[in-house]
C-alpha positions as CSV (number, residue, x, y, z in Angstrom):
1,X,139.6,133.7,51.6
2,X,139.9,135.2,48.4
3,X,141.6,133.6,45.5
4,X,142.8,135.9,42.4
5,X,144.3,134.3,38.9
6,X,145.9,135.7,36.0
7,X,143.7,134.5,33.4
8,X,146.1,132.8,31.2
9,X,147.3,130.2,33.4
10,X,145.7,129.9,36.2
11,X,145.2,127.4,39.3
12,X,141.8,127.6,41.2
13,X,141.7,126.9,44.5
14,X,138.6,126.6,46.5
15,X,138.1,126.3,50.2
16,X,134.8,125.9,50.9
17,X,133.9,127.7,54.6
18,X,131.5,126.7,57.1
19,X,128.7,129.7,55.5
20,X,129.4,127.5,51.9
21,X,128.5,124.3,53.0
22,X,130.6,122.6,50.5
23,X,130.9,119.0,52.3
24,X,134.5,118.8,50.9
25,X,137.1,117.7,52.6
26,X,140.1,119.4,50.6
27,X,140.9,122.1,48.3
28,X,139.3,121.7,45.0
29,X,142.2,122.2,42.6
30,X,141.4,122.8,38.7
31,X,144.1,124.1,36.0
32,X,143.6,125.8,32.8
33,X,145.7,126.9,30.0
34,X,145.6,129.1,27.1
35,X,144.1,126.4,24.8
36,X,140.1,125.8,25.3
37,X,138.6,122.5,24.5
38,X,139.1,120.8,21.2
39,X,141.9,122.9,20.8
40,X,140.0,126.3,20.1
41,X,141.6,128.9,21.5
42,X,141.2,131.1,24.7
43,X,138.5,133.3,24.0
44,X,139.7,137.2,24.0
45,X,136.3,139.0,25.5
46,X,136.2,139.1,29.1
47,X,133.0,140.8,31.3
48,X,133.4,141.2,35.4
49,X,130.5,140.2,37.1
50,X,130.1,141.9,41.0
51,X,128.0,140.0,43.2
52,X,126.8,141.7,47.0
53,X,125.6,138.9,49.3
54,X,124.5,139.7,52.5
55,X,128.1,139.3,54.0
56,X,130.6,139.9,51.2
57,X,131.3,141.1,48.0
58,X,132.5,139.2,45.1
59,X,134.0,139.4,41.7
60,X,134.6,136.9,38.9
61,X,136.2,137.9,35.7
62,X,133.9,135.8,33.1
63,X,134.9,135.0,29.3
64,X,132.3,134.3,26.5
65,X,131.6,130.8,26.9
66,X,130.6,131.4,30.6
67,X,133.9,130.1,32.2
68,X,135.5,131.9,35.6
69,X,139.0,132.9,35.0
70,X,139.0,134.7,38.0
71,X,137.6,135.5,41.6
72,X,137.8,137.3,44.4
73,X,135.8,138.2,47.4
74,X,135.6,140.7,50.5
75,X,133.7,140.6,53.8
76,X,131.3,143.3,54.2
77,X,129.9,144.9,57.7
78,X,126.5,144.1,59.1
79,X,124.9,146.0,62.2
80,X,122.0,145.0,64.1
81,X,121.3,147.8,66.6
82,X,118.2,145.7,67.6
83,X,116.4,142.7,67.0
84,X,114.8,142.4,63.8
85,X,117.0,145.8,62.6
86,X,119.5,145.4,60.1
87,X,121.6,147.5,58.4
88,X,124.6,148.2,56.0
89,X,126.8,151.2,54.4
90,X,126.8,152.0,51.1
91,X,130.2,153.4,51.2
92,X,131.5,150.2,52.4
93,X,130.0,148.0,49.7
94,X,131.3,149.8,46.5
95,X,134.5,150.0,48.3
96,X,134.4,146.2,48.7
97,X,133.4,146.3,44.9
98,X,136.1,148.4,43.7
99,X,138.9,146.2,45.7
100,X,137.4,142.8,44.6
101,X,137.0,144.1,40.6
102,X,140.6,145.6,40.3
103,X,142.0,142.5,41.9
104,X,140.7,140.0,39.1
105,X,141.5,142.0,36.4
106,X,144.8,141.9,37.7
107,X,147.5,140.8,35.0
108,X,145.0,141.5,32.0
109,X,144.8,143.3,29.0
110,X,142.0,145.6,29.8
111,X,141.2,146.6,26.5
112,X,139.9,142.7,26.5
113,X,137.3,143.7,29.0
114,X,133.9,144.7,27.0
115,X,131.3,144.8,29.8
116,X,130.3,144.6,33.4
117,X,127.2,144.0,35.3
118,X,126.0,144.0,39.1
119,X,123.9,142.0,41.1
120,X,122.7,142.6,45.0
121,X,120.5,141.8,47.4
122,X,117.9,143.6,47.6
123,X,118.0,145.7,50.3
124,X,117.1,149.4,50.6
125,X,119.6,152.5,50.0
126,X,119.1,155.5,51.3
127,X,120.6,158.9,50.3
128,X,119.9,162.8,50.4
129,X,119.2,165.0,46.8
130,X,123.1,165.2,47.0
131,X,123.9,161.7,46.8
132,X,124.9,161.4,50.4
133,X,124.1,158.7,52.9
134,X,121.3,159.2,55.4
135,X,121.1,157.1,58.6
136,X,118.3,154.8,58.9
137,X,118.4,154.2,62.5
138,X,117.5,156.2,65.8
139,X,121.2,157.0,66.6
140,X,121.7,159.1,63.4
141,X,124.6,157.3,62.1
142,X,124.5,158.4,58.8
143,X,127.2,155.5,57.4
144,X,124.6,153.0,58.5
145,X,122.2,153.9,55.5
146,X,121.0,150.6,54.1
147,X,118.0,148.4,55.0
148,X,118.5,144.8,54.9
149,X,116.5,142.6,53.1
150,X,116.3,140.5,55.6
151,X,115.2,143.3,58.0
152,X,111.5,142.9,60.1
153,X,111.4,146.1,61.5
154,X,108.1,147.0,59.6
155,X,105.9,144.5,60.5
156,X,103.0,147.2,61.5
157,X,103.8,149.1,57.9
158,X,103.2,145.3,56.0
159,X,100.1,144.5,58.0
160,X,98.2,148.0,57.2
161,X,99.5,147.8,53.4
162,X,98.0,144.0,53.2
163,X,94.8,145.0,54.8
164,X,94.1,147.5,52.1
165,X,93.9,144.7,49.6
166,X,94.6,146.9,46.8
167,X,94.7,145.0,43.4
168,X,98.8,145.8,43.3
169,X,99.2,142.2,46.2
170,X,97.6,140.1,43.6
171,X,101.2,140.3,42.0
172,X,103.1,139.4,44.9
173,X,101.1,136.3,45.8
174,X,98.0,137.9,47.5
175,X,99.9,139.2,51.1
176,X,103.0,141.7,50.6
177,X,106.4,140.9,52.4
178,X,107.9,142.5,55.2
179,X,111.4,142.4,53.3
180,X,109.8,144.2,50.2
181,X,110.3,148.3,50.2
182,X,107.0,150.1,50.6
183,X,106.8,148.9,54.3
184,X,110.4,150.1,54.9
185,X,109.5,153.1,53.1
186,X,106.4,153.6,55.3
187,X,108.4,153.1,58.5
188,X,111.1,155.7,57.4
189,X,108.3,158.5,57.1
190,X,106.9,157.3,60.4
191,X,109.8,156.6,62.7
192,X,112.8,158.9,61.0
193,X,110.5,162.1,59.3
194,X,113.1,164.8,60.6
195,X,116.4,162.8,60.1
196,X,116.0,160.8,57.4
197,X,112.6,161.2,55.0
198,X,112.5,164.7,54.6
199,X,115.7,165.1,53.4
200,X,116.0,162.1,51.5
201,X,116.1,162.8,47.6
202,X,116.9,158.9,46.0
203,X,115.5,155.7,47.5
204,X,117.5,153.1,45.8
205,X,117.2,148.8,45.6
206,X,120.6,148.1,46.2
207,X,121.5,146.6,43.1
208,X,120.6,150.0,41.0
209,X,122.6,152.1,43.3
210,X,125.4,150.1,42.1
211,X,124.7,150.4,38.8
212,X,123.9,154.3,38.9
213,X,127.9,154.6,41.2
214,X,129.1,152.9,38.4
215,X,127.4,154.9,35.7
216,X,126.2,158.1,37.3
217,X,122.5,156.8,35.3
218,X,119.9,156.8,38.1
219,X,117.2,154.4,35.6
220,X,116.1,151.8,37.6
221,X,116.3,148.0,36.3
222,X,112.9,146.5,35.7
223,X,113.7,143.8,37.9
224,X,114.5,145.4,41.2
225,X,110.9,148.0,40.5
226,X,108.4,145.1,39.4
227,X,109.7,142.5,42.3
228,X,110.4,144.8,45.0
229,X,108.4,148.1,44.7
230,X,105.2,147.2,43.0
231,X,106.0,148.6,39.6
232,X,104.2,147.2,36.1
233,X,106.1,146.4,33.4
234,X,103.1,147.0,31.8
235,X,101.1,149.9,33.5
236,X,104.1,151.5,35.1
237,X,103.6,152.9,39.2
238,X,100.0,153.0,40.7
239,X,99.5,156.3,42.0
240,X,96.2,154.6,43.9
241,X,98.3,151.8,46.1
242,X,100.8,154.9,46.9
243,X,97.9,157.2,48.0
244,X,96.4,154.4,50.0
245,X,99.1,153.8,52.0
246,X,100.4,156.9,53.0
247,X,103.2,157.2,50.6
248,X,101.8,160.2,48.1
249,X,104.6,162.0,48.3
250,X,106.5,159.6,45.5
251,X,103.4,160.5,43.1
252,X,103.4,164.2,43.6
253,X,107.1,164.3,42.5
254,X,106.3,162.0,39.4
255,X,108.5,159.2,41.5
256,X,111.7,160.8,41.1
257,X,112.7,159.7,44.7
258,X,112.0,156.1,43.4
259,X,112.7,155.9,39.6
260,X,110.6,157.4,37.0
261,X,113.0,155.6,34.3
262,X,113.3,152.1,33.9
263,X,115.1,149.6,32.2
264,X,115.7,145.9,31.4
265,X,117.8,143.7,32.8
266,X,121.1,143.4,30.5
267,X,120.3,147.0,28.9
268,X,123.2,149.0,28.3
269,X,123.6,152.4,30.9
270,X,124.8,155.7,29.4
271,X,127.6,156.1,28.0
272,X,128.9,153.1,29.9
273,X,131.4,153.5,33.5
274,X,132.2,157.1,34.6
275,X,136.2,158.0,34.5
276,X,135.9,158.5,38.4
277,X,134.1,155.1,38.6
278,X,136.9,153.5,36.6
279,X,139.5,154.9,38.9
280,X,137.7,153.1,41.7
281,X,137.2,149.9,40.0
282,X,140.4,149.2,37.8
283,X,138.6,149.1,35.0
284,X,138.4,151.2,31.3
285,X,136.0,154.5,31.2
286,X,133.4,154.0,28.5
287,X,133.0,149.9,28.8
288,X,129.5,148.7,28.8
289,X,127.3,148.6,32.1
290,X,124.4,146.9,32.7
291,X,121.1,147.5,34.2
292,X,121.4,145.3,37.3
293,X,119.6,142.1,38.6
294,X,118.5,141.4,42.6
295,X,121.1,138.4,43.5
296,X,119.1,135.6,43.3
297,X,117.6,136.8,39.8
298,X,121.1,136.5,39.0
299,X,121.7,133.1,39.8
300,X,118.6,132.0,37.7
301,X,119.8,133.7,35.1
302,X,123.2,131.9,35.2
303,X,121.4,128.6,35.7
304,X,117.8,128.4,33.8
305,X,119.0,128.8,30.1
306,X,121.9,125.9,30.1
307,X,122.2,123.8,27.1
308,X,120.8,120.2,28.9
309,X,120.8,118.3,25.6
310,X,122.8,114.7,26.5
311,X,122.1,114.4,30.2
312,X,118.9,112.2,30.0
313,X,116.7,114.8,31.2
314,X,113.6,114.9,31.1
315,X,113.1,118.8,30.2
316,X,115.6,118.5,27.5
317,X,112.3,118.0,25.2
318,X,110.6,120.7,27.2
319,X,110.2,124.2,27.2
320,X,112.6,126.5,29.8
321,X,109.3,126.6,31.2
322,X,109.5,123.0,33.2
323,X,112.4,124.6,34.6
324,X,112.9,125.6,38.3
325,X,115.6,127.6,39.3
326,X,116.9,127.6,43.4
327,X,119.0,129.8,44.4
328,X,120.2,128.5,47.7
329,X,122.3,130.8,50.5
330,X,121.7,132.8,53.5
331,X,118.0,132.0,51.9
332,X,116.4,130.4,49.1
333,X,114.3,131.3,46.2
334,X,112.8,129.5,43.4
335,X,112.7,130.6,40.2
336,X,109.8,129.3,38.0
337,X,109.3,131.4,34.7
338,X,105.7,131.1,31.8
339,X,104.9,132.7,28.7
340,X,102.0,134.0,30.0
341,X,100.7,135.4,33.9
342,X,100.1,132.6,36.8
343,X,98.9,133.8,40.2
344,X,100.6,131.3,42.5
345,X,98.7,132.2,46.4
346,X,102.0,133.0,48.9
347,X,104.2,133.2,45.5
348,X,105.5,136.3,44.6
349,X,104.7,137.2,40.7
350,X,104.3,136.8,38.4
351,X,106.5,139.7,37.2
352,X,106.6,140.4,33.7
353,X,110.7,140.8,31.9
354,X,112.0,140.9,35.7
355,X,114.3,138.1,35.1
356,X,114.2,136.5,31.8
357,X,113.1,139.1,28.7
358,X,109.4,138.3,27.5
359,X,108.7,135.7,30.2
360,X,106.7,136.0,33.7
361,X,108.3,135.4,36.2
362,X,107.3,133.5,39.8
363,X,109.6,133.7,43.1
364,X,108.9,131.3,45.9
365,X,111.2,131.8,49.1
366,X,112.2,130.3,52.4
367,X,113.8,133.2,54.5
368,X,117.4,132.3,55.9
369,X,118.0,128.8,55.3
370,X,121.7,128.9,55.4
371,X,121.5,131.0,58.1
372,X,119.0,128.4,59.9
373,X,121.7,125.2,59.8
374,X,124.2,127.7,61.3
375,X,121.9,128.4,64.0
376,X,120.5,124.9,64.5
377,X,124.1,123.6,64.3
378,X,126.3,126.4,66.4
379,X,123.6,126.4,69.1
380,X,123.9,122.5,70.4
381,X,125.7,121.3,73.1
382,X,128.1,119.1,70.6
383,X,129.3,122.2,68.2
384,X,132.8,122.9,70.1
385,X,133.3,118.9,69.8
386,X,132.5,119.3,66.1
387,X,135.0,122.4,66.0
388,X,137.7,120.3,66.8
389,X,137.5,117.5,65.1
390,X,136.9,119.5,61.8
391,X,139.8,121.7,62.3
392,X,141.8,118.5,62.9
393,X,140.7,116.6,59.5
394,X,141.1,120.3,58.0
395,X,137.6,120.1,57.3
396,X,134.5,122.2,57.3
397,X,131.6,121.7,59.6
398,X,129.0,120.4,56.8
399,X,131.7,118.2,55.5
400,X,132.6,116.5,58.7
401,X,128.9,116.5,59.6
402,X,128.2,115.0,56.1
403,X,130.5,112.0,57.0
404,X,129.6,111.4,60.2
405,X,126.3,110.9,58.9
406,X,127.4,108.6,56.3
407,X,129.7,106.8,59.7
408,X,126.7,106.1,61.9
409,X,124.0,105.0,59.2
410,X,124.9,101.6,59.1
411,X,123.3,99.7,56.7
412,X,120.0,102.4,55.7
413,X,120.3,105.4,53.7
414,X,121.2,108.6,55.6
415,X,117.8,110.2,54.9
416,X,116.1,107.5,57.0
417,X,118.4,108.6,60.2
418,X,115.3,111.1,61.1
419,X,112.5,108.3,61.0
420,X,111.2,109.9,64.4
421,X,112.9,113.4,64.0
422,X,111.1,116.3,62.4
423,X,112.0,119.8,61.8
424,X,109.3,123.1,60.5
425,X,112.1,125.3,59.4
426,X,110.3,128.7,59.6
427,X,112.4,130.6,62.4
428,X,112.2,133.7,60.1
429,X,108.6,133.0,59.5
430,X,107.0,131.8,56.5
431,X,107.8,133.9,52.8
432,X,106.0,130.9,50.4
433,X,103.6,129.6,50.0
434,X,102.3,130.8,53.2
435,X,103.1,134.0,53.1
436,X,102.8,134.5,57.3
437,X,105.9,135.9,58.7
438,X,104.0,135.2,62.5
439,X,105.1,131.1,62.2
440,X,107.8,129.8,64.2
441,X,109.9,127.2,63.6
442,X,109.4,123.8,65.5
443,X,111.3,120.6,66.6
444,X,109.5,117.6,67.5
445,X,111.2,114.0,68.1
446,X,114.3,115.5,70.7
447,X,115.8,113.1,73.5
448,X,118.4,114.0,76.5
449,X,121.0,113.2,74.4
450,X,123.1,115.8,73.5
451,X,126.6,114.0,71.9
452,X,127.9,114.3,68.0
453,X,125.7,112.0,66.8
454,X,122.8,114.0,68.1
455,X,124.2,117.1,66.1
456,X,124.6,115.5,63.4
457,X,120.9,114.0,63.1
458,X,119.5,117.4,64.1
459,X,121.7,119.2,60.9
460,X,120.1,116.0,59.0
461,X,116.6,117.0,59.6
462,X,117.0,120.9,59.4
463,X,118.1,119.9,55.9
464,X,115.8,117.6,55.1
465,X,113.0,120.2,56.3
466,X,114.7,122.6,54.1
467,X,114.1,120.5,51.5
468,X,110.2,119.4,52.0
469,X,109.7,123.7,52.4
470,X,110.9,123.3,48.6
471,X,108.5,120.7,47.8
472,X,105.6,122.4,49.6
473,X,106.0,125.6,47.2
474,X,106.6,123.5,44.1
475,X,103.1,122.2,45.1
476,X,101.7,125.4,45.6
477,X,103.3,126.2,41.8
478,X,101.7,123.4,39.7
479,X,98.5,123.7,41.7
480,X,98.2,127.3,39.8
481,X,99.3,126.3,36.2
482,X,103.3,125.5,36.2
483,X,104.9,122.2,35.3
484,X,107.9,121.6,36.8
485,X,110.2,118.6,36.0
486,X,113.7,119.6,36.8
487,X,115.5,121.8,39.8
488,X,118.3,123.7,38.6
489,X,120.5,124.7,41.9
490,X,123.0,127.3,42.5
491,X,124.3,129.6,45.5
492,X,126.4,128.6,48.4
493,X,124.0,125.7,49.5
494,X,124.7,123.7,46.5
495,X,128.0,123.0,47.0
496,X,126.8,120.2,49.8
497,X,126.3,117.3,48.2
498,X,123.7,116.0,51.3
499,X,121.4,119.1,50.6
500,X,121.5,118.6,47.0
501,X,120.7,115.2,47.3
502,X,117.5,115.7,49.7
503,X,116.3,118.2,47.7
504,X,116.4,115.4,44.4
505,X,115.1,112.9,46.9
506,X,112.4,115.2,48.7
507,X,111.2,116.6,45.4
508,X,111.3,113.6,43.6
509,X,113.5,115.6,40.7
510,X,116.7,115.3,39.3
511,X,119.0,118.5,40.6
512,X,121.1,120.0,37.8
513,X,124.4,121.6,39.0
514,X,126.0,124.6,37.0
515,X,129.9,123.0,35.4
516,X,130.6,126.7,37.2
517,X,129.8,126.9,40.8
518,X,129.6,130.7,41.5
519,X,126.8,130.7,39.0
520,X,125.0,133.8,40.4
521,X,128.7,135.8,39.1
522,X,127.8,134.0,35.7
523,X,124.4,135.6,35.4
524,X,126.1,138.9,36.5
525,X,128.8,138.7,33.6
526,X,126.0,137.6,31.6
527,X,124.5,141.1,31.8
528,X,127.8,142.7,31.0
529,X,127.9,140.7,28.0
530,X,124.7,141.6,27.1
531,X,125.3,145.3,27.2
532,X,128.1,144.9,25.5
533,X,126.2,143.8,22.5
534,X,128.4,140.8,21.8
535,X,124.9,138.6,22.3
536,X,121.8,139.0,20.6
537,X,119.7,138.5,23.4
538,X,119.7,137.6,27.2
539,X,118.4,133.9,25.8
540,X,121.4,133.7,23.7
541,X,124.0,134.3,26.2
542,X,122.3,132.5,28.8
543,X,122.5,129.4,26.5
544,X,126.2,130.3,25.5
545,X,127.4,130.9,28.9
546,X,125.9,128.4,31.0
547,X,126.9,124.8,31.1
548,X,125.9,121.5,32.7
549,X,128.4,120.1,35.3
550,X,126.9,117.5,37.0
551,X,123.3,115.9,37.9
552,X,122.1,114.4,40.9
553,X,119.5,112.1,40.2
554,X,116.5,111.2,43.2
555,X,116.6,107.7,44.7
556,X,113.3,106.6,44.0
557,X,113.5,103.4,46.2
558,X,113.3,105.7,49.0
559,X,110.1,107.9,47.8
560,X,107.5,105.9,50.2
561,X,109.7,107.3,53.6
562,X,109.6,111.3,51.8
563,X,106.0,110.6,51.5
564,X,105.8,109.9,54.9
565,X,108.2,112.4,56.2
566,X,106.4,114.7,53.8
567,X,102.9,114.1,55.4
568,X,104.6,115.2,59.2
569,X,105.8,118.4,57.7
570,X,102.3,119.3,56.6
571,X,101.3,118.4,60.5
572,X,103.7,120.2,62.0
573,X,102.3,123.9,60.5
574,X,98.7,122.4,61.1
575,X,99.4,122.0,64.7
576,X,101.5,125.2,65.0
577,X,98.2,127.0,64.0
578,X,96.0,124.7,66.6
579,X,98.2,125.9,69.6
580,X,98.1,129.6,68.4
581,X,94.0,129.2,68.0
582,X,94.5,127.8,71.6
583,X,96.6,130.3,73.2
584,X,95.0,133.5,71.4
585,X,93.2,136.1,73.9
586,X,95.6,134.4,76.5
């Protein structure tokens, strides 16, 4: 659903769907009126943040001090043609942007609006030297012309490019992902040559072809280059790693396919949004655009700055440093930022400026978490019975799951429910600290039973696993050099209370949540205020528009049984590679 405000009065309302996980069982209702807390009032300078997900679009219109005054959101289409092949239009996304953006900006003075800044997934855009869409699939369907991140279809392209071990994979952990772009861009060239790479003129991450429909600029953002696409901050593109792998075409034409210019996050684009783009969007010509930020960059940036002081927190005397950012939806990934370079093994990084301005940057990941309790949950016997009994409480899934749990634990904390159930959670293969997209996920501990209670011990553990693959690349991240003392959440996830609390529990840490949910919309706001000049620096909003809401705190009493649970975990991969040593040559 989408909810849209006027700005100064407005009633929230937030239904949390089964994708959200919020584990509450009613609409969330908060009011607001013109006057702002100790009496100040209602801040006039507004930015619109635009957030694409993998399955919608979304919009929040953001004021100064970081609070949503209004939101809106809009599915988006996915195909899958074939396993492991997924794909998007561009055309449909910034038409989701342009109807989500004009509706919360609905009922406002727009000359109060002063910036606005995109984040996305990324996945990988595909048009010709005309700025048209190219298909990216077999059946030449040219309005399909968008990689997915989450798309495997270039698992030969990543294997060659890792073998070459050229010095460019020491900055994405050692072994290059599947869901990065040079292997999609390799498997263009050799699957699509006559259809799609000869006559393609601009390879785009998705969030800078937002930025360049909104602003006609085709610079690239710093983040989306050095995360995705191998770029230095510091030494620019490697025309060796290009050569190498089959891919010289980019060099020969000075990488004008793939950006030759290339800008900060929160730098300001142009002359600022296009008349035609303003049309689409609702919005003034001229106001400030940002250089974009992949999604999840976004959500540390609306999470990792916030003022902590008051909260009894440890990191409160500590530098931003002992910080971990999780940005938790259809995947995870954690955030960890240093003042100078750490080489994490199966960690992606460090990247220099690619999400916070003079700091390196680390990204652990699990692939598809949220999508992983979906599966896990929608695929057992008990899921219609859980449909039903949801819908009649007028409930979620998660939140009727959540208090069932709490219902059948008696008299021992909920965790300890899975005493002799255990879950390895990499069904999409393994992104950190591993790095080997060939695991599976596993299940050991399962009975004949297949009633609620069943279900709802099974969502338990796939949590709980969840939570331990955070722990295992925490490890992995203060083995090389970080110190890590508090986990900042944020992303659809986080609005279940039970995963937020095994992740405090499991890591041992307390979990700070964002006073604003949607804080991956903050971070994009953020970047519109930014490029509107009405900050100093990304630091100072980030401090100015983030705010603690609430912490969760771990239950130590209960750290002897994670220990434990901890220990299976680390089994369950060990054995996983036995039976593969086992069955190999079979």
């Amino acid at each position: 659903m989408e909810n849209v405000v006027n700005p100064k009065y407005f009633i929230r309302i937030y239904f949390l769907e089964k994708h959200e996980l919020g584990g509450v069982s009613e609409p969330c209702w908060e009011g607001r009126g013109n006057a702002m807390p100790g009496g100040d009032q209602e801040p006039g300078r507004y930015y619109v943040g635009v957030d694409v997900g993998t399955g919608s679009v979304r919009a929040a219109l953001v004021d100064q001090r970081g609070t949503l005054l209004a939101f809106a959101d809009q599915a988006i289409n996915k195909w899958e043609p074939q396993f492991n092949h997924h794909e998007q239009s561009s055309e449909d996304i910034w038409a989701a942007c342009c109807i989500v953006t004009k509706k919360v900006v609905q009922g406002i003075n727009l000359n109060q609006i002063r910036g606005l800044g995109f984040d996305a997934t990324c996945s990988l855009v595909v048009l010709d030297k005309q700025f048209r869409p190219l298909p990216v699939n077999h059946e030449g369907d040219s309005h399909r012309n968008i990689i997915m991140w989450l798309d495997h279809r270039a698992v030969s392209q990543v294997h060659r490019i890792n073998n070459t071990k050229h010095s460019v994979l020491q900055y994405v952990g050692g072994v290059m992902s599947v869901e990065m772009q040079a292997p999609k861009l390799l498997w263009l060239k050799e699957n699509l040559r006559e259809t799609c790479w000869d006559k393609a003129g601009h390879f785009f991450d998705l969030p800078d072809f937002l930025s360049w429909k909104a602003t006609g600029v085709t610079a690239r953002s710093l983040c989306s280059l050095v995360c995705k696409w191998t770029y230095s901050a510091e030494k620019g593109w490697d025309d060796s790693f290009w050569k190498m792998i089959g891919l010289e075409d980019f060099v020969s034409d000075n990488y004008s396919k793939i950006g030759n210019q290339v800008l900060p996050p929160g730098a300001s684009l142009g002359n600022g949004l296009t008349p035609e783009a303003a049309r689409d969007l609702g919005l003034p010509a001229g106001i400030a655009v940002s250089a974009s930020l992949i999604d999840a960059h976004a959500g540390g940036l609306g999470v990792i700055g916030t003022d902590v002081r008051g909260h009894g927190l440890a990191c409160e005397g500590q530098p931003v440093t002992s910080r971990l950012a999780v940005i938790c939806g259809t995947s995870s990934c954690h955030m960890g930022i240093s003042k100078d370079p750490i080489f994490v093994p199966g960690v992606w990084g460090p990247y220099f400026s690619a999400m916070v301005p003079g700091f390196w940057l680390n990204e652990g990941g699990q692939s598809v978490t949220g999508k992983l309790i979906d599966h896990m949950v929608q695929g057992h016997a008990a899921f219609p019975e859980l449909q039903a009994k949801a819908t009649a409480r007028c409930q979620s899934i998660y939140a009727y799951l959540n208090s069932h749990l709490d219902l059948i634990k008696k008299a021992q904390p909920v965790g300890f429910l899975t005493v002799d159930l255990h879950v390895w959670p990499d069904f999409h293969g393994n992104r950190s600290p591993l790095a080997d997209l060939t695991l599976k996920g596993m299940v050991t501990g399962l009975k004949l039973s297949q009633d609620l209670d069943d279900l709802a011990i099974l969502y338990l553990a796939t949590v709980q696993a969840i939570a331990f693959g955070t722990r295992f690349i925490i490890e992995a991240m203060e083995a090389a050099g970080h110190s890590i003392s508090t986990l900042f959440l944020c992303g659809g996830l986080s609005k279940n209370p039970l995963f937020v609390q095994m992740h405090a529990d499991i890591t041992g840490m307390p979990v700070v949540l964002s006073q604003e949910v949607e804080s991956v919309l903050v971070g994009a706001a953020i970047l519109g205020a930014c490029a509107s000049g009405d900050f100093t620096s990304v630091q100072e909003a980030m401090a100015r528009m983030s705010k603690v809401g609430r912490v969760v705190f771990p239950r130590l009493e209960d750290k002897r049984y994670y220990d434990k649970k901890y220990q299976v975990f680390l089994k369950l991969v060990e054995h996983q590679k036995e039976y593969t040593a086992i069955m190999k040559g079979v």
